[in-house]
C-alpha positions as CSV (number, residue, x, y, z in Angstrom):
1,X,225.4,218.2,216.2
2,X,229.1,218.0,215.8
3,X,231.7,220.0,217.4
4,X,234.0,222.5,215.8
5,X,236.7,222.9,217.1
6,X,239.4,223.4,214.3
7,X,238.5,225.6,211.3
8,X,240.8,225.4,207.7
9,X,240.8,228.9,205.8
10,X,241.7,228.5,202.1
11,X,242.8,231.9,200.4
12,X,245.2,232.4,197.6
13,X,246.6,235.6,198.2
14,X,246.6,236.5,202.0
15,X,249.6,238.7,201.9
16,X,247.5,241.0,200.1
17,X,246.6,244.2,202.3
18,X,243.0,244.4,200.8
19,X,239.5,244.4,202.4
20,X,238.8,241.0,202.1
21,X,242.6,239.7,204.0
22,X,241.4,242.6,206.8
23,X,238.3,240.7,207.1
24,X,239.8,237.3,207.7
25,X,242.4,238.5,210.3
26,X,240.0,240.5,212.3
27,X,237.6,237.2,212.4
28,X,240.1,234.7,213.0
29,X,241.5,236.8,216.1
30,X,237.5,237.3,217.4
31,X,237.0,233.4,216.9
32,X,240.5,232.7,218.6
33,X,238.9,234.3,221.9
34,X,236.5,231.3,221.9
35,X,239.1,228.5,221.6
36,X,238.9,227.9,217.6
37,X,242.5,226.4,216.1
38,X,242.3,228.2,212.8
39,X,244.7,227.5,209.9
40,X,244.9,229.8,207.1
41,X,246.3,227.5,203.9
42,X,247.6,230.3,201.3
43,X,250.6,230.7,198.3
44,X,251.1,234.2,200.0
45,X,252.0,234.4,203.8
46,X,251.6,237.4,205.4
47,X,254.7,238.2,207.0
48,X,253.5,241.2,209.4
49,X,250.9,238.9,210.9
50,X,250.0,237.9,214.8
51,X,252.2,234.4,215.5
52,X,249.0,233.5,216.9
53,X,247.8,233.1,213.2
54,X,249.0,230.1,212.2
55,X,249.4,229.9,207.9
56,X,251.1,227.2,206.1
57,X,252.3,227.4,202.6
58,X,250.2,225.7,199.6
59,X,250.5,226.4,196.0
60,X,247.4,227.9,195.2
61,X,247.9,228.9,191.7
62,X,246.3,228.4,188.6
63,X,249.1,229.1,186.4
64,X,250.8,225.8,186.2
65,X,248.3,223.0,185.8
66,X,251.3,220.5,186.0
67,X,251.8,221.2,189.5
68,X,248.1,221.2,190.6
69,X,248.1,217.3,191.3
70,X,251.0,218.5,194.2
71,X,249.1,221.3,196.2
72,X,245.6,218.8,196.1
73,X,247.6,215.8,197.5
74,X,248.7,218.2,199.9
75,X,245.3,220.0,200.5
76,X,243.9,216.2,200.6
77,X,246.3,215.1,203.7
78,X,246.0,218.6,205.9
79,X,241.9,219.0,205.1
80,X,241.4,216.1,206.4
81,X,242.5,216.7,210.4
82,X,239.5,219.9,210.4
83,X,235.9,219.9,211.3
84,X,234.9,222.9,208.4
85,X,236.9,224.4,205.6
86,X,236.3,227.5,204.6
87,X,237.3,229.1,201.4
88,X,237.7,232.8,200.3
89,X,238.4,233.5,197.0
90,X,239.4,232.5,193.4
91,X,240.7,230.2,192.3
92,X,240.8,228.1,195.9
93,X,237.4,227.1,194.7
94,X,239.5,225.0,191.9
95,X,241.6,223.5,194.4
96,X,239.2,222.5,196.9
97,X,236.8,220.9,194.1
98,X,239.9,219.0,193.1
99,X,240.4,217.9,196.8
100,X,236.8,216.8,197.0
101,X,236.9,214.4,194.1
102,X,239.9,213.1,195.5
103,X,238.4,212.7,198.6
104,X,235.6,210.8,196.7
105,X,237.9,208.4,194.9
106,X,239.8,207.7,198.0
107,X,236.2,206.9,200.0
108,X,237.2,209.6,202.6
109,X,235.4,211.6,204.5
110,X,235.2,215.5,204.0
111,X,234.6,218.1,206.7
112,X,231.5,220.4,205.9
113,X,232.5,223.4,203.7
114,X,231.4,227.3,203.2
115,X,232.7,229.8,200.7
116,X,232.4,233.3,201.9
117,X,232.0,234.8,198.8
118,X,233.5,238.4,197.5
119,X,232.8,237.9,194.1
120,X,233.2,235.2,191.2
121,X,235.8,235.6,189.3
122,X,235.6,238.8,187.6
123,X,238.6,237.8,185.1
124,X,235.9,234.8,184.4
125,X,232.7,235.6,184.2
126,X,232.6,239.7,184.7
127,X,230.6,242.1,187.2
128,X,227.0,241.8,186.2
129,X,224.7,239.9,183.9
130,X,226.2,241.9,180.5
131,X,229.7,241.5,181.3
132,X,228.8,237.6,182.4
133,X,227.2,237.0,179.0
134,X,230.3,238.0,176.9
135,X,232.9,236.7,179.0
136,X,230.4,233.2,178.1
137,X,231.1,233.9,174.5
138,X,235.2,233.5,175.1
139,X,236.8,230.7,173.2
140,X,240.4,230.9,174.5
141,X,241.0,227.2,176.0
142,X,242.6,228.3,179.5
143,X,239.5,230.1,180.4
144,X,236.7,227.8,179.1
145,X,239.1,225.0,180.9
146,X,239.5,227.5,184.0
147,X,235.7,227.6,184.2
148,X,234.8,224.2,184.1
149,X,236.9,223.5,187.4
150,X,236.3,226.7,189.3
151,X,232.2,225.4,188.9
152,X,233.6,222.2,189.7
153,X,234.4,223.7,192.7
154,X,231.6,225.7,193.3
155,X,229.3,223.0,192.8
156,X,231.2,220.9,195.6
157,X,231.3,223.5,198.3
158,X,228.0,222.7,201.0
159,X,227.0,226.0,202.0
160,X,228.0,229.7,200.6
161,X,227.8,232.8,201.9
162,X,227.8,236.2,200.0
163,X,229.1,240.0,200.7
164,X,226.5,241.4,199.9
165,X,222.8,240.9,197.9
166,X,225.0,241.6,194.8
167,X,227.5,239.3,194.8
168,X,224.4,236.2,195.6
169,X,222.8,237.4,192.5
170,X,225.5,236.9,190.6
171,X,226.2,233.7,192.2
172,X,223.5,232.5,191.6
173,X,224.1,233.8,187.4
174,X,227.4,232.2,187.4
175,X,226.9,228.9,189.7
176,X,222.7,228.5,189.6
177,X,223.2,228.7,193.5
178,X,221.7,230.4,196.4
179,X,223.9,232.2,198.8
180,X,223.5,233.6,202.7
181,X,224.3,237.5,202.5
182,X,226.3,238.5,205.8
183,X,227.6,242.1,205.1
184,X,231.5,242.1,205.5
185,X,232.6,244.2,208.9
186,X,235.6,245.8,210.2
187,X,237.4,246.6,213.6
188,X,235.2,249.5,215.5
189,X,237.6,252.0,216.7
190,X,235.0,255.5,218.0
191,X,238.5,256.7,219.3
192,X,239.2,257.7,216.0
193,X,239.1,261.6,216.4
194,X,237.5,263.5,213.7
195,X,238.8,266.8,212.7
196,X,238.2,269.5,210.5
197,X,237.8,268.7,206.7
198,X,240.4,270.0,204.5
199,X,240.6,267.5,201.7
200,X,239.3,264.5,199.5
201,X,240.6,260.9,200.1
202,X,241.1,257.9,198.1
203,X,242.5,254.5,199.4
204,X,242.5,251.1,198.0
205,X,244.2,249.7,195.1
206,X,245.6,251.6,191.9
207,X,244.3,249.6,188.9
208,X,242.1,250.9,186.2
209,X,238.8,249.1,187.3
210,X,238.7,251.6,190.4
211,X,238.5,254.4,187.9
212,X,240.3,257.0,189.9
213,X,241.7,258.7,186.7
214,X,237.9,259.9,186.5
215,X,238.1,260.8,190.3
216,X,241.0,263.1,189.0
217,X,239.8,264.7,186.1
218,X,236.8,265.8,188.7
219,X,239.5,266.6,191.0
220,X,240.4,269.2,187.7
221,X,237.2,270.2,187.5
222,X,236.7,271.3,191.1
223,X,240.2,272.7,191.3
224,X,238.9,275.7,188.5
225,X,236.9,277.4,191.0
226,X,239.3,279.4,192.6
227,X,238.1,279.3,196.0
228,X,239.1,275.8,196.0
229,X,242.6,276.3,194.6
230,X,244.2,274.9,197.5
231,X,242.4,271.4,198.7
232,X,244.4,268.4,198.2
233,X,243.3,265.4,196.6
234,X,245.6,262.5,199.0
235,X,245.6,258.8,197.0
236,X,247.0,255.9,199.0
237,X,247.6,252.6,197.7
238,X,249.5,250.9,194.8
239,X,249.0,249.4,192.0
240,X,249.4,248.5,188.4
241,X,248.0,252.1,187.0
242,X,249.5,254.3,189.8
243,X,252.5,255.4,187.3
244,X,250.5,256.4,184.5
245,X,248.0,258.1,186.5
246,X,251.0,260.1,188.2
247,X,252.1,261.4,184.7
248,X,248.4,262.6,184.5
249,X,248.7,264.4,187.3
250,X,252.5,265.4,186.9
251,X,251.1,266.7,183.0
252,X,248.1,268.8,183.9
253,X,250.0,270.5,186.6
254,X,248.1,269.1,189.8
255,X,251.6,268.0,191.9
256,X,250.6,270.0,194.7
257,X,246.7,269.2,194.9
258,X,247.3,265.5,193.9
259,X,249.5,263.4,196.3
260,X,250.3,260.0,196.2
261,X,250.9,258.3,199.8
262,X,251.8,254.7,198.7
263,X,251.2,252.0,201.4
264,X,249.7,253.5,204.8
265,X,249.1,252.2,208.1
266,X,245.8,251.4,209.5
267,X,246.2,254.9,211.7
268,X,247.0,256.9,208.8
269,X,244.3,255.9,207.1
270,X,241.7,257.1,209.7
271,X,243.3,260.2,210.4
272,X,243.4,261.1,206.8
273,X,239.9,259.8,206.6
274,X,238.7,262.0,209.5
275,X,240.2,265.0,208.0
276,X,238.2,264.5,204.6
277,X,235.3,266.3,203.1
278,X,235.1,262.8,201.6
279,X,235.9,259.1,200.7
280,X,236.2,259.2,197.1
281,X,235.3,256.0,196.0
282,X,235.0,255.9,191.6
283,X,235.2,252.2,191.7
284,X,233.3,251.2,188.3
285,X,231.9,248.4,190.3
286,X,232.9,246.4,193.9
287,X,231.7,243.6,195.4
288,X,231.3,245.4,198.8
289,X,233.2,248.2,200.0
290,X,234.8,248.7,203.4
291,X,236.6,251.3,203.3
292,X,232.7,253.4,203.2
293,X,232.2,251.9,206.4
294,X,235.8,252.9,207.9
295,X,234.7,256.7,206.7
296,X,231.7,256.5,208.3
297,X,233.5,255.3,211.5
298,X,236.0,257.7,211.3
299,X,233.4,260.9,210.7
300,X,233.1,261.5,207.3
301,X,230.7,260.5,204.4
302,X,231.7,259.0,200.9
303,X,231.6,259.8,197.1
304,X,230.5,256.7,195.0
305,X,228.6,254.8,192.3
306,X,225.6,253.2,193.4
307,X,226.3,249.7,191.8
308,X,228.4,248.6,194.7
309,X,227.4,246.1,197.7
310,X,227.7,248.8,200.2
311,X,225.0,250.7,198.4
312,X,222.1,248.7,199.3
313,X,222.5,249.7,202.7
314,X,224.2,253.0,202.2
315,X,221.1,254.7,200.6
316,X,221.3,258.4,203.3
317,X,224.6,257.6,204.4
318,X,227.0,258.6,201.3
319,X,226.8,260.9,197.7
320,X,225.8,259.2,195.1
321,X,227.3,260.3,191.8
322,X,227.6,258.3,188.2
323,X,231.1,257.5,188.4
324,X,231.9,257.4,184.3
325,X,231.0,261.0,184.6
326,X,233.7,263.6,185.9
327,X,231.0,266.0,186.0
328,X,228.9,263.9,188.6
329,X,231.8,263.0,190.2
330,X,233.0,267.0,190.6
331,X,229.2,267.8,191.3
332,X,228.9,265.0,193.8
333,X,232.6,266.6,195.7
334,X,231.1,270.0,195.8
335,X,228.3,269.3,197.4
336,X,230.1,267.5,200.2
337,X,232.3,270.7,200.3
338,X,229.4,272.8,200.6
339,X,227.3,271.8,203.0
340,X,228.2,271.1,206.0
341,X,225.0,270.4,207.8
342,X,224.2,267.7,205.1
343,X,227.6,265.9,205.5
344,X,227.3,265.9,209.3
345,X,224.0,264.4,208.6
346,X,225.1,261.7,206.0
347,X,228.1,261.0,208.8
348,X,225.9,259.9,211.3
349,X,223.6,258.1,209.3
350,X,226.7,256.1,208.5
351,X,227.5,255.3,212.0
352,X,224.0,254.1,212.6
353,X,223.8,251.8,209.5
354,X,227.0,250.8,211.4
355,X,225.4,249.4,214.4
356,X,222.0,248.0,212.8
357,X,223.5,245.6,210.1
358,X,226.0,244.9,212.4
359,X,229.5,245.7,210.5
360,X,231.5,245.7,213.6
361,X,233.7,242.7,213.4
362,X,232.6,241.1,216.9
363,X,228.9,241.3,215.7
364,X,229.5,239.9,212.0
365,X,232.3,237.3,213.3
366,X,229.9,236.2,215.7
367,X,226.9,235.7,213.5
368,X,228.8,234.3,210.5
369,X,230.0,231.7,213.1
370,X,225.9,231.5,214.1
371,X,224.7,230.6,210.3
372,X,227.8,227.9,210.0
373,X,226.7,225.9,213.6
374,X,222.7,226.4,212.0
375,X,224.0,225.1,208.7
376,X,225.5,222.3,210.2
377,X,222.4,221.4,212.2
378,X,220.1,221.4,209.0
């Protein structure tokens, strides 16, 4: 078997304060306690980042074709001194499929490769098999031309791993490949100290695919009975829709039950977590979703559609509720409101799902790093 000792991480965007960036710093700093020299190879450095994370700029960028022949020469010479590469996200599956057939003209040698998979490229090929079959239908040049070297890419990457049983299947739609599941994980703090519920909590990013104008109009809804008059609705993040949905709210007269919090800090987040009825999560669809498991650590339960990753676990952990709906959504807050005994339940359901799929970050960095060494064995 051969040794690992230094592991390349290619990711386009890891300035980004998402999920899937909180996933890669939390395993990079578990794998740097066992003596990995990790490299994270990005067109976004993260400027509030441990020194200890060592991230060098590369073009990663789809935008300019003419200056893709730059970044893979690049990619080409740096991939080169590392035993695995791992990739994370679109479109660093285009660059590294470049590398590769690179590599192959120049009669090089490549380390072994694994894509830890979020999702395909929803901009390409959608979120399930409907969406996938129109965005097939598409004859604008850039993305039939985008396609054919993203599955260039796909095709050329040895082993792949998915986020959830959702995202393999439509791996397998999109590439006609089979994928590992290992459920994404976060950084277990129990300290968090959970208080008593006084509103409803959304946190992510503001863009109209996480539906939270629905989430609001439910918000409306709920707000009507007047025994309720006074919970808050908080919304942290940013985004591309967080303007327009604060004219919504600024219109129908909700200012003081509506807040926007922009950007937060980690702590923020779980104490306004452990003060919520609720996570209120109206994504139309996700890949995975973390932020259920940070409620759940953090004492509370969740509000959310049942077509996400998180759901096949999630099943007496969380409130189901169609999310299109801001009846079901309202209906779905109420009952979270309402009874108490049920919530407290649903909480520690949560914790325990917690433990037994292993979405702690020493557990998951631990066994991701178990299927790579087994995959190199193979």
């Amino acid at each position: 078997m051969r040794s690992i000792k230094k592991i390349a991480i290619i990711h386009p965007t890891f300035a980004y304060n998402g999920g899937a960036e909180s996933l890669i710093i939390n395993t990079i700093e578990e794998w740097q306690k066992d003596g990995f020299d990790i490299t994270v190879y990005t067109r976004t450095i993260r400027e509030e980042c441990r020194d200890s994370i060592n991230q060098k700029y590369a073009n990663l960028s789809i935008n300019n074709p003419f200056s893709w022949n730059k970044t893979v020469k690049y990619l080409f010479e740096e991939l080169l001194k590392f035993d695995i590469v791992i990739i994370h996200n679109f479109p660093a599956t285009i660059f590294y499929g470049l590398v590769v057939r690179k590599v192959k003209k120049m009669n090089a040698s490549m380390p072994l490769s694994f894509w830890y998979c979020h999702e395909p490229s929803v901009r390409l090929y959608g979120h399930d098999e409907a969406s996938f079959r129109v965005r097939n239908k598409t004859l604008d040049p850039f993305a039939v031309i985008t396609k054919i070297y993203d599955k260039m890419g796909g095709s050329a990457i040895d082993h792949i791993f998915a986020n959830s049983e959702r995202t393999k299947n439509h791996v397998d739609l999109v590439y006609g490949r089979s994928a590992t599941v290992v459920y994404p994980a976060i950084k277990i703090n129990y300290n968090v100290e959970k208080n008593i519920p006084k509103h409803f909590f959304y946190v992510g990013r503001i863009e109209k695919p996480k539906n939270i104008e629905t989430a609001i109009y439910a918000f409306e809804l709920l707000l009507k009975n007047t025994k309720y008059k006074d919970i808050k609705f908080f919304i942290a993040g940013s985004g591309r829709d967080k303007e327009r949905l604060k004219k919504i709210v600024s219109e129908r007269n909700m200012n003081s039950n509506i807040i926007f919090l922009g950007y937060i800090s980690d702590s923020d987040k779980y104490k306004y977590l452990s003060e919520s009825y609720a996570l209120v999560m109206p994504a139309l669809y996700e890949p995975f979703g973390l932020t259920v498991v940070e409620a759940w650590m953090s004492g509370t339960t969740a509000v959310m559609s049942s077509d996400t990753g998180v759901a096949e676990i999630a099943e007496n952990a969380v409130v189901f509720a169609d999310v299109l709906s801001e009846h079901s959504l309202c209906e779905a807050m109420t009952y979270t409101l309402e009874n108490e005994d049920s919530r407290e339940e649903l909480i520690e359901n949560g914790k325990n799902i917690i433990e037994n799929h292993s979405l702690g970050i020493d557990k998951y960095a631990k066994k991701l790093l178990d299927k790579i060494l087994l995959s190199i064995t193979l």
